[in-house]
C-alpha distance (Angstrom), angle and dihedral (degrees) to the residues before:
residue distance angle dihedral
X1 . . .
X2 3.90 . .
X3 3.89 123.6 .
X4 3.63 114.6 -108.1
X5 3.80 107.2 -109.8
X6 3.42 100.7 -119.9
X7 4.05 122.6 -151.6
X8 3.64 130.1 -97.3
X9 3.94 121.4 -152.7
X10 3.55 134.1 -174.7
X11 3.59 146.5 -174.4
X12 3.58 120.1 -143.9
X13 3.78 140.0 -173.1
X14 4.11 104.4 -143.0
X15 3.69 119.5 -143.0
X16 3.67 127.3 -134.9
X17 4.37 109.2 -86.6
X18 3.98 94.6 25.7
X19 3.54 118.5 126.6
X20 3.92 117.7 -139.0
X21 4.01 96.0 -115.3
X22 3.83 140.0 83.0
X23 3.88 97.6 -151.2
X24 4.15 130.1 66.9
X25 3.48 108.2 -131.2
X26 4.19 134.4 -170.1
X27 3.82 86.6 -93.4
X28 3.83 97.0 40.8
X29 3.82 108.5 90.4
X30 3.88 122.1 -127.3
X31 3.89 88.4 -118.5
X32 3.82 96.5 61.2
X33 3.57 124.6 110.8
X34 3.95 112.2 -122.1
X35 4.25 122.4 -148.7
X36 4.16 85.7 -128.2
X37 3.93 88.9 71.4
X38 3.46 82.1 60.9
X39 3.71 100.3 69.1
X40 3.93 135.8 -12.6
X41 3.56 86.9 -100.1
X42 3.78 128.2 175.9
X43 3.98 132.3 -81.7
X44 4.01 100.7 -91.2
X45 3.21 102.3 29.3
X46 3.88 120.4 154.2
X47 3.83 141.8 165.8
X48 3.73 118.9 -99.1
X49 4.02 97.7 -135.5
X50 3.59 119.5 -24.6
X51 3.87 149.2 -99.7
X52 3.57 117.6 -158.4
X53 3.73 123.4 -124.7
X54 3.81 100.0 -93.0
X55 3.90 88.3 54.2
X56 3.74 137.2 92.0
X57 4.09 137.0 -158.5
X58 3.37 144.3 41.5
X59 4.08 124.7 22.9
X60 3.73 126.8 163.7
X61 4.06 111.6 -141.4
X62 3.93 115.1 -160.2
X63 3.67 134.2 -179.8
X64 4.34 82.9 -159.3
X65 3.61 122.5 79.9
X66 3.60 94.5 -163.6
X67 3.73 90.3 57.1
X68 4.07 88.8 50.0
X69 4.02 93.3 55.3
X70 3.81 85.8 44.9
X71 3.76 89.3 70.0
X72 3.63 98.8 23.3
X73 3.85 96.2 50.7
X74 3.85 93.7 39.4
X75 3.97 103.9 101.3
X76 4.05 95.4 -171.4
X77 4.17 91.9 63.0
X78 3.31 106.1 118.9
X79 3.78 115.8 -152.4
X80 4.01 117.8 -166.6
X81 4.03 119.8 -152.6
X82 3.46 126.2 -176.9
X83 3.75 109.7 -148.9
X84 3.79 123.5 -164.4
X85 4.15 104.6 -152.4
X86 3.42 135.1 -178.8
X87 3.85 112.3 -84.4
X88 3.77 145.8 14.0
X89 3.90 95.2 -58.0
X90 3.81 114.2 -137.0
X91 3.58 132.0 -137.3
X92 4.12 82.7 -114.8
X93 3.64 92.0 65.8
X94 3.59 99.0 43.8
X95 3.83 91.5 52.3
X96 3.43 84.1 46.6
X97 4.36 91.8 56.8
X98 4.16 86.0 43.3
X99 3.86 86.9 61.0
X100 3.64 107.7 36.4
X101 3.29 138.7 -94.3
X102 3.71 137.3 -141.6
X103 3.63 122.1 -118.0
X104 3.73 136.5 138.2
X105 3.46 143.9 -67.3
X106 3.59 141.1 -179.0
X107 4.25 79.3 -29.1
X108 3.80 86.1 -58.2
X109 3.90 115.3 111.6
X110 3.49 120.1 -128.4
X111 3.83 150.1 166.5
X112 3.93 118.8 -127.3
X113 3.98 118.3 -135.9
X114 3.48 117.4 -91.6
X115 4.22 109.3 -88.0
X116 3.85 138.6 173.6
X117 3.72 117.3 -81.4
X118 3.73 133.1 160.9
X119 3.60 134.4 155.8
X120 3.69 123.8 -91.1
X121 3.95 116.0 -117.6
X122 3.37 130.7 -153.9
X123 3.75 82.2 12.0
X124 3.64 119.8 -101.3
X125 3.70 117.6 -99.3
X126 4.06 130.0 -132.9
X127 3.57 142.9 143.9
X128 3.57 117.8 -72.7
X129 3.84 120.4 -93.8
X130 3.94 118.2 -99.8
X131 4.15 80.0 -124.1
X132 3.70 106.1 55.6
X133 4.03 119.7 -117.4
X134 4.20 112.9 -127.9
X135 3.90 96.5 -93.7
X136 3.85 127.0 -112.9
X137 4.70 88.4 -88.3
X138 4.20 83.8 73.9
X139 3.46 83.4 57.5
X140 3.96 148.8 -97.3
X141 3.77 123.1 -27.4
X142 3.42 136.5 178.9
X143 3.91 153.8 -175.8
X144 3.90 131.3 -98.8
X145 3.83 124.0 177.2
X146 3.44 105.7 -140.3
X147 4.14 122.0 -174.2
X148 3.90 120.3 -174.6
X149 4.02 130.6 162.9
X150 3.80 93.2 -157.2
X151 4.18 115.4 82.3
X152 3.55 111.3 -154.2
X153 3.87 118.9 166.3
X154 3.57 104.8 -83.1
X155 3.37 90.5 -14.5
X156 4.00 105.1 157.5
X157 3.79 90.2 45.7
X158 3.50 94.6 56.4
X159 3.91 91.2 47.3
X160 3.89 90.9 55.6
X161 3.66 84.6 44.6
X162 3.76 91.4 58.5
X163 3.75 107.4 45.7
X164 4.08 88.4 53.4
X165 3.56 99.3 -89.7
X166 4.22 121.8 103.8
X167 3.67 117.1 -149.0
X168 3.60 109.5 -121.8
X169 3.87 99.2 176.3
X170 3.79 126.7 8.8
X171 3.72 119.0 -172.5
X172 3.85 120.8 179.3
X173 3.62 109.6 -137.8
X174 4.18 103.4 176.5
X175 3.58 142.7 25.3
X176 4.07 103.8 -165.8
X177 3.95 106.7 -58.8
X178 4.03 93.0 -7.6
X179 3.82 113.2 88.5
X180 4.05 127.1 174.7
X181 3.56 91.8 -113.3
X182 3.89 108.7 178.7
X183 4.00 94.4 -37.1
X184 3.43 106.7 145.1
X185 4.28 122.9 -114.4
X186 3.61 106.3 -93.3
X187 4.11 92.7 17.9
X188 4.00 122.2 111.6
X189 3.72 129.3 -173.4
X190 3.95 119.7 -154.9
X191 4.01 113.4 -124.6
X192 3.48 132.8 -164.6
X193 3.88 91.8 -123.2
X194 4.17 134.5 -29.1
X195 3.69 100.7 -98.4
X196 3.60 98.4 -165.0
C-alpha cells in the first residue's frame, strides 16, 4: 500500500525583487528572480498569497492546496505591514487609512474597509534592502503599521499613495498569529501547519 504523501509547509521571509512563484512562465521574463532559488524546496510547491516584487516579509510556502485556500479564502486573517513612506506622516493621514480610502482597482474605484494603522515610533529597524531606499537628503520618511483583511493588488501602496504619503518600502511582518520575528531575508523555516 503506498505512503500517504504527507504536506510540507514553510514560512519564509521574501527579499526585495523576488517574484511570488516557483515556475517561469511565457509571461515571466528570463531576468526575474524565482522563490525556488530560495531554497531546494519540494516538487509542488507554491506561495500562499502573494507579495509583489518590490515588497519584502512574510510568505507562507505549501506543498497543500487545501492549506493555501485556508488562508487565502479566510476573510478575518489579518495581515500587518509596516510601510516606510515618503514624509513625516500626520495624524490626518493615518485617520484617513483607519477609515478607508478610495483607490483603484481593476479601473473600478473603490474604498478599502476600515483597518488598524498607527505610526511607527522610534522607527523600526532592519537590514537594508538589496535595492537602496532614496536616503534621508531627499527628504524625511517615515513608518506606518498598517493591518488590513482585504488583499487587493497592491493594495496598501496605493492607500499610502492616496492620503499624501508614497510607500517607499513595505515589509509584511504577520499573517494572523505568525509574525517574521528575526528570520532572516531570504531564510524559511518548515512548520507543521500556519496556525493563524
Amino acid at each position: 500500500m503506498d505512503k500517504i504523501k504527507q504536506h510540507q509547509h514553510f514560512v519564509l521571509n521574501k527579499p526585495f525583487g523576488y517574484l511570488s512563484q516557483f515556475i517561469r512562465n511565457e509571461t515571466t521574463r528570463k531576468n526575474k528572480k524565482l522563490l525556488s532559488e530560495l531554497g531546494d524546496f519540494p516538487e509542488g510547491t507554491m506561495s500562499v498569497g502573494r507579495l509583489d516584487q518590490d515588497s519584502e516579509g512574510l510568505l507562507f510556502l505549501t506543498t497543500d492546496g487545501k492549506a493555501s485556500f485556508a488562508v487565502t479564502g479566510n476573510k478575518q486573517v489579518e495581515k500587518e505591514y509596516y510601510i516606510q513612506v515618503d514624509g513625516e506622516i500626520t495624524a490626518e493621514a493615518i485617520e484617513l487609512l483607519k477609515n478607508g480610502v478610495e483607490i483603484s482597482v481593476k479601473k473600478e474605484k473603490y474604498t478599502t474597509l476600515p483597518c488598524n494603522a498607527f505610526k511607527i515610533e522610534p522607527k523600526p529597524i532592519f537590514p537594508p534592502r538589496a535595492k537602496p531606499i532614496r536616503d534621508e537628503r531627499h527628504g524625511p520618511t517615515s513608518w506606518v503599521s498598517i493591518t488590513v483583511k482585504e488583499g487587493k493588488f497592491r493594495q496598501v501602496r496605493k492607500m499610502s499613495a492616496a492620503v499624501g504619503f508614497p510607500t517607499l518600502r513595505l515589509i509584511r511582518v504577520r499573517i494572523g498569529n505568525v509574525t517574521l520575528g528575526d528570520l532572516e531575508s531570504g531564510k524559511h523555516i518548515e512548520v507543521e501547519s500556519f496556525d493563524i
